[in-house]
C-alpha positions as CSV (number, residue, x, y, z in Angstrom):
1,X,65.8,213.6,-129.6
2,X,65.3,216.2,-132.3
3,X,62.0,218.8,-131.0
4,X,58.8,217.7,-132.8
5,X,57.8,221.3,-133.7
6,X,61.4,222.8,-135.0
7,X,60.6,226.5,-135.8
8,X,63.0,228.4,-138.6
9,X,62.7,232.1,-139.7
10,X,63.5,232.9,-143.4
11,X,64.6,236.7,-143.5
12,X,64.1,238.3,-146.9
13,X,66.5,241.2,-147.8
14,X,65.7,241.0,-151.6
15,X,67.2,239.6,-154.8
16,X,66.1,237.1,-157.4
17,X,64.6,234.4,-155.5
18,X,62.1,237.2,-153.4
19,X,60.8,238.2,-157.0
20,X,57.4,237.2,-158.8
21,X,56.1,238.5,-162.3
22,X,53.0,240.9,-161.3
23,X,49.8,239.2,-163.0
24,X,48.4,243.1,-164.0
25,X,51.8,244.9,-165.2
26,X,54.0,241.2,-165.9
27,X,56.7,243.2,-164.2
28,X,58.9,241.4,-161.8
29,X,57.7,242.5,-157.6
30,X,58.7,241.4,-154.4
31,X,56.9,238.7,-153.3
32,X,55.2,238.3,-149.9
33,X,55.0,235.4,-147.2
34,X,51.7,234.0,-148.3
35,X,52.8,233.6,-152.1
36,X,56.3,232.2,-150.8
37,X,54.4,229.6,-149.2
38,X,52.1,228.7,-152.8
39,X,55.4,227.4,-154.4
40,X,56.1,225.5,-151.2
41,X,53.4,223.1,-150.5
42,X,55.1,220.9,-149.2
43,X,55.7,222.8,-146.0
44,X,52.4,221.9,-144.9
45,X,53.6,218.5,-144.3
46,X,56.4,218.3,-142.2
47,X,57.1,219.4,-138.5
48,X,58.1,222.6,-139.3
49,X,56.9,225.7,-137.9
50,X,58.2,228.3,-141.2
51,X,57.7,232.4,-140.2
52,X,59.4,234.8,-142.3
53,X,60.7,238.2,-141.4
54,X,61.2,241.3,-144.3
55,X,63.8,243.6,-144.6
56,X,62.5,246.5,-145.8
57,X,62.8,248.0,-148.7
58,X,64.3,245.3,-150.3
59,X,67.7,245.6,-151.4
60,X,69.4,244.7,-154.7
61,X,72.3,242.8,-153.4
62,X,74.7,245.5,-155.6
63,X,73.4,247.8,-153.4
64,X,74.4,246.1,-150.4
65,X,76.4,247.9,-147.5
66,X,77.6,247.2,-143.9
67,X,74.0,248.7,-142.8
68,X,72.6,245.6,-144.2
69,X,74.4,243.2,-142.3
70,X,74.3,245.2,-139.1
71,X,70.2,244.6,-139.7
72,X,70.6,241.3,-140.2
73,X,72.9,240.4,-137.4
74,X,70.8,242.5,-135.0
75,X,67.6,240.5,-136.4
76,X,69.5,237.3,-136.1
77,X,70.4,238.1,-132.4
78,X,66.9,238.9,-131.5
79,X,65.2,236.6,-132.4
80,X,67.9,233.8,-131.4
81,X,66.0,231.9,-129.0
82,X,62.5,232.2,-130.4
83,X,64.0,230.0,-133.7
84,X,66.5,227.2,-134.3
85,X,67.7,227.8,-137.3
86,X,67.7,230.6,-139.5
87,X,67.3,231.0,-143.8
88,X,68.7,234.7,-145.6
89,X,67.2,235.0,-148.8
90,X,69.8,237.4,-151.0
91,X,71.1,238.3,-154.1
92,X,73.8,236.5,-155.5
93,X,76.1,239.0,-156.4
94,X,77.4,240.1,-152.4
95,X,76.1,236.9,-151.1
96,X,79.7,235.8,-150.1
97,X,80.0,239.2,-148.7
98,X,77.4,239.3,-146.5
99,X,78.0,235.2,-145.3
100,X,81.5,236.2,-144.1
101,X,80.6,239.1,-142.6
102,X,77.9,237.8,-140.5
103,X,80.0,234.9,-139.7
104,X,82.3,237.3,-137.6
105,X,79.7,239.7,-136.3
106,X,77.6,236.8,-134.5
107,X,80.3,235.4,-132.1
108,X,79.8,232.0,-129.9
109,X,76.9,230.9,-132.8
110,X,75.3,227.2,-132.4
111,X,72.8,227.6,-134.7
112,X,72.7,227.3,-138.7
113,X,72.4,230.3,-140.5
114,X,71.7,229.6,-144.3
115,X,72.6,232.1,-147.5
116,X,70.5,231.4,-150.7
117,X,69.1,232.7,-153.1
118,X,69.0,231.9,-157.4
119,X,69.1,232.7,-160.8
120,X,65.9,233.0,-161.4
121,X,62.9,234.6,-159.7
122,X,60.4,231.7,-158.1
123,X,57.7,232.9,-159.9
124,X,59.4,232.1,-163.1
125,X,58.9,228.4,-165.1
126,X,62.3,226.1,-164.6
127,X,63.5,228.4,-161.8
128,X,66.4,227.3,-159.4
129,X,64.5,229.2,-156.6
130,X,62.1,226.7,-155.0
131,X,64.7,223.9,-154.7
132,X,67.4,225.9,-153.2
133,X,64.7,227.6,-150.9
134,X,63.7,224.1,-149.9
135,X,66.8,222.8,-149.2
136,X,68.3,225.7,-147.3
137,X,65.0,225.4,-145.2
138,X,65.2,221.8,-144.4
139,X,68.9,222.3,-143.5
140,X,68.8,225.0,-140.9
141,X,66.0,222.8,-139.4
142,X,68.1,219.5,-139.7
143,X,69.0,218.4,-136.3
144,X,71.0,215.1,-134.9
145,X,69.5,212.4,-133.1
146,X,70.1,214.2,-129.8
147,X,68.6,217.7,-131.0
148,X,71.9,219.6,-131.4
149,X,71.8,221.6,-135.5
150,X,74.0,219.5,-137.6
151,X,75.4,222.6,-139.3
152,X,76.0,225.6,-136.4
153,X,77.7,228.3,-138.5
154,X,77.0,230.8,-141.4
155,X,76.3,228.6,-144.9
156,X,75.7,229.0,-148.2
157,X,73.3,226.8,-150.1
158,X,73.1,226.8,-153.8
159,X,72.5,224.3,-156.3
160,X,73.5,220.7,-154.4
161,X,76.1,222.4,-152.5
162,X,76.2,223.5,-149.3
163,X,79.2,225.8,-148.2
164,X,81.4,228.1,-145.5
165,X,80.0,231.2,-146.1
166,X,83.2,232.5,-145.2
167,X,84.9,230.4,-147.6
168,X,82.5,230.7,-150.9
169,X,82.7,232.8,-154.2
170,X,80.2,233.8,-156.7
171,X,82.2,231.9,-159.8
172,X,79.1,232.1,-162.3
173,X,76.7,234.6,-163.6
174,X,74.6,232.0,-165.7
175,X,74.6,228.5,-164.1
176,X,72.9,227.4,-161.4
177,X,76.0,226.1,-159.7
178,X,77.0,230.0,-159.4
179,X,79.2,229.6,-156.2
180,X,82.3,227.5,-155.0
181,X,84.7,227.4,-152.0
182,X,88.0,226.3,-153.8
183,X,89.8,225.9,-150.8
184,X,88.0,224.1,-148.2
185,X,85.2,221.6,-149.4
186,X,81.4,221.4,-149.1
187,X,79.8,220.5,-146.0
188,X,77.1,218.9,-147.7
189,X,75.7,217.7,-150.7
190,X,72.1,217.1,-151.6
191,X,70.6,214.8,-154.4
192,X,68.0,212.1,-153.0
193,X,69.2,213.0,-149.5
194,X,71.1,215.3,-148.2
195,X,74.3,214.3,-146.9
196,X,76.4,215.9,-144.4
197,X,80.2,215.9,-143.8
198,X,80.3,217.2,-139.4
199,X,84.1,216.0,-139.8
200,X,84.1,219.9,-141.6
201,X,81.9,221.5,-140.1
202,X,82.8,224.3,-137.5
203,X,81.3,223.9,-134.1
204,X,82.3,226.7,-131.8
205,X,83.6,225.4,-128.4
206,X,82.1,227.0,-126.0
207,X,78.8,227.1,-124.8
208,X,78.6,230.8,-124.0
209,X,75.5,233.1,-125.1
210,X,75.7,234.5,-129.0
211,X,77.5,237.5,-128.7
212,X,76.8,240.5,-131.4
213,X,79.1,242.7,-133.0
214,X,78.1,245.7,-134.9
215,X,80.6,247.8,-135.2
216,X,82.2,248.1,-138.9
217,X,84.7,250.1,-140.2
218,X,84.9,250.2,-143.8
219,X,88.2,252.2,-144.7
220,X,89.8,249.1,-146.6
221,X,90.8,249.4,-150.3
222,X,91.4,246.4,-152.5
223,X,94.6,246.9,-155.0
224,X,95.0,244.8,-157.4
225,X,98.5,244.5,-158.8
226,X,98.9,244.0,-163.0
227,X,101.7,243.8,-165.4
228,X,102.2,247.9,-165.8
229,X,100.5,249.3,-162.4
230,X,101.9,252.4,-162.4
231,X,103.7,254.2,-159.4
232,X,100.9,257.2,-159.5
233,X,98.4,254.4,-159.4
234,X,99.7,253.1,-156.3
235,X,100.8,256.0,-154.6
236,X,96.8,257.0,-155.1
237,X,95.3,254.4,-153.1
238,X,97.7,253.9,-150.6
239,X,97.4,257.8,-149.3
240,X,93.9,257.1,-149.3
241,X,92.8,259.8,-146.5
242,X,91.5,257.5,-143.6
243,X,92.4,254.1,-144.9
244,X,93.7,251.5,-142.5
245,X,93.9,248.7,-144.3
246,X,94.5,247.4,-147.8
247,X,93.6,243.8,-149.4
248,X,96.8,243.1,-151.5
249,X,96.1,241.2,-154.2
250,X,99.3,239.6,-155.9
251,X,100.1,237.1,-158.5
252,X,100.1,233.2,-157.5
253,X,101.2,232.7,-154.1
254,X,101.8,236.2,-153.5
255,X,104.3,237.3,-155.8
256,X,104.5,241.3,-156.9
257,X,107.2,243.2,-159.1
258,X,110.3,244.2,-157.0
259,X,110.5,247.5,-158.2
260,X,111.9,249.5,-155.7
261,X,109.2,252.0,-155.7
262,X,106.9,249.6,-154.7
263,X,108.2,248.1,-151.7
264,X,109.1,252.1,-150.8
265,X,105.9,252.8,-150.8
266,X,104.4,249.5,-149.0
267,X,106.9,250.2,-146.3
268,X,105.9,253.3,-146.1
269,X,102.6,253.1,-145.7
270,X,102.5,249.9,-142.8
271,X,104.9,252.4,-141.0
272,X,101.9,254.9,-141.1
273,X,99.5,252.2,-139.6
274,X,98.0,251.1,-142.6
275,X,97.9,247.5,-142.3
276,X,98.1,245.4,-145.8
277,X,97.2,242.1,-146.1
278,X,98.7,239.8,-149.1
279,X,96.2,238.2,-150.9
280,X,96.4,235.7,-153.9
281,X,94.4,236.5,-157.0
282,X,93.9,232.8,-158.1
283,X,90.9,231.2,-156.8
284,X,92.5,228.4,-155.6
285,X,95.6,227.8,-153.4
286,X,97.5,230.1,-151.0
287,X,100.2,233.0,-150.2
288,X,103.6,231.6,-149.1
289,X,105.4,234.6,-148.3
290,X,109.0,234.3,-149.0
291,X,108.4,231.4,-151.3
292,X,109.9,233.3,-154.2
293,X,111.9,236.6,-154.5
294,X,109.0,238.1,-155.5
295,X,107.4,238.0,-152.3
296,X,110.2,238.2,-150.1
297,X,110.6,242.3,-150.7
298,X,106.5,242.4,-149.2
299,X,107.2,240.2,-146.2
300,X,110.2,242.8,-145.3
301,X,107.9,245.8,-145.8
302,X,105.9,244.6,-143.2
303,X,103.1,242.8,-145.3
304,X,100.8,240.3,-143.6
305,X,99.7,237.0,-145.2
306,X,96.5,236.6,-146.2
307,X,96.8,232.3,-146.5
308,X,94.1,231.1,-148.1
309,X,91.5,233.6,-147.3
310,X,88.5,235.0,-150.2
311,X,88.8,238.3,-150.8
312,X,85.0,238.2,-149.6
313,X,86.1,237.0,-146.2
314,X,89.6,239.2,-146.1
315,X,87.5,242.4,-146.9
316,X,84.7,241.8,-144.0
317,X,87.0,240.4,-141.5
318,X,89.1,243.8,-141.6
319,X,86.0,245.6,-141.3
320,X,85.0,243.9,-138.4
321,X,88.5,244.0,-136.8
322,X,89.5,247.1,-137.5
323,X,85.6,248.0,-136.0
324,X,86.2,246.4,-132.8
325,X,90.0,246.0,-131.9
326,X,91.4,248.1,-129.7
327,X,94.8,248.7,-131.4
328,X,96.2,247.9,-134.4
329,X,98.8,245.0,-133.0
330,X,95.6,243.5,-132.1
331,X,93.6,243.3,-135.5
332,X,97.2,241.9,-136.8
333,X,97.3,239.4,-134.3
334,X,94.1,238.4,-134.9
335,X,94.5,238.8,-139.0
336,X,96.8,235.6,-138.5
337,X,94.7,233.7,-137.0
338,X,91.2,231.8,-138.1
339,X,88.4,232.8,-135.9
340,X,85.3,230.8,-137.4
341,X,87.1,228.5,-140.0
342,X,87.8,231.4,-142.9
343,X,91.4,230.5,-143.5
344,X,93.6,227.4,-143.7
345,X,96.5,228.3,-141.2
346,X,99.8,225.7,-142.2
């Protein structure tokens, strides 16, 4: 049966939700533990044992880097078995970044680990904060009827939705309802209750201890092919000095021009080492390679396929790969496969 005194740390790295307007200067602050818990009576009356832990400073989520989510992952790992479940309050804007990177860095997890955050700061009348804080808080602490988490891998909660951090993108600046995860659906939805889909959630399947991963390597460049890219342009980026990998992002299912420069220069560079991944620009659907003509000329150059991946997920799961892997057959063996649920493999 689920513990009677379940015990969940919220870890504040900054953003929207973590502000409140100062009474003296009515400028927006950071706000601390004890005036989290003012907005959150509630907590008072439940079995839950709430601690919070601050990064500090704070961090504007456009200012986030890999040195945030090493601190987070490190936090996460050491203070594992004191908590069962964990809450990140963050800014919306690298939110999906930081979820997928944290769901590769913390290997073997079997605990939930849930993103949020809002539009408007908690302090503020009509905010989103205080609901989504709830929620988030209530499901990192939600257990089965034998006492195992219902939801044991990296989340994001916002709005009604809960989803793969791994498989979510910010899609609005104004809403409420700013993210989505186009491609694989939610694994919960709250209204009266909140209810849970397991069938879709990722349960690792093995029982050995969490296992951290800090080592990031951040030389990966995004190019984004358009209608008149020139060949300078391209040539640029992909004689980046020290790049070793390159987010491809094509039209539709992976389709690029078949100018002969390009796949020259493609070719070219995977000979070098540089490892390219093709990556749809819709926010839906997948890459087929070889589908159409207009993929086929990647696919022979040596371009990988990127499925049904986020950008968000692609860009952190080369950095961790290319961090950790020992050659770079390995990080392309292991670009093809889906280590904690970030891709749709056909």
């Amino acid at each position: 049966m689920p513990t009677d005194n379940i015990k969940v740390l919220i870890i504040s790295t900054g953003g929207t939700i973590s502000m409140v307007k100062d009474n003296d200067t009515g400028a927006l602050r950071p706000a601390d533990f004890s005036e989290f818990r003012s907005f959150l009576p509630e907590l008072e009356h439940t079995n839950l044992t709430v601690e919070m832990y601050p990064v500090t400073p704070s961090i504007d989520s456009s200012n986030v880097n890999p040195g945030l989510w090493k601190n987070l992952a490190q936090t996460i790992y050491e203070q594992y078995d004191e908590y069962d479940g964990f809450v990140v309050l963050h800014g919306t804007d690298t939110m999906a970044y930081s979820a997928s990177a944290l769901s590769f860095m913390l290997e073997n997890l079997q605990k939930p680990i849930v993103f949020t955050g809002s539009q408007l700061p908690i302090g503020v009348f009509r905010s989103d904060a205080r609901e989504n804080l709830q929620t988030a808080i209530e499901i990192a602490a939600a257990q089965d009827e034998d006492g195992n988490p219902i939801v044991p891998e990296v989340t994001i909660f916002f709005e009604d939705r809960l989803f793969r951090g791994n498989r979510t993108t910010k899609k609005n600046a104004e809403h409420f309802d700013a993210f989505c995860s186009y491609n694989y659906p939610p694994l919960a939805k709250a209204g009266v209750h909140i209810h849970y889909f397991p069938h879709l959630v990722f349960y690792s399947d093995t029982k050995q201890p969490l296992k951290l991963h800090t080592l990031i390597d951040s030389n990966v460049a995004i190019l984004k092919i358009f209608p008149g890219i020139s060949h300078r342009m391209v040539k640029a980026i992909l004689n980046i000095r020290g790049l070793r990998a390159v987010v491809l992002e094509t039209y539709g299912t992976g389709n690029a021009p078949t100018d002969k420069w390009l796949f020259e220069d493609i070719k070219a560079a995977v000979e070098r080492g540089v490892i390219i991944v093709n990556k749809t620009q819709c926010v839906a659907g997948s890459v087929e390679m070889g589908r159409y003509e207009t993929s086929l000329n990647l696919l022979q150059a040596g371009v990988l396929s990127g499925h049904d991946i986020t950008t968000e997920a692609l860009v952190t799961k080369l950095m961790f790969l290319l961090g950790g892997a020992e050659d770079t057959e390995m990080v392309k063996l292991l670009l093809s496969q889906s280590i904690c649920g970030e891709m749709t493999i056909d």
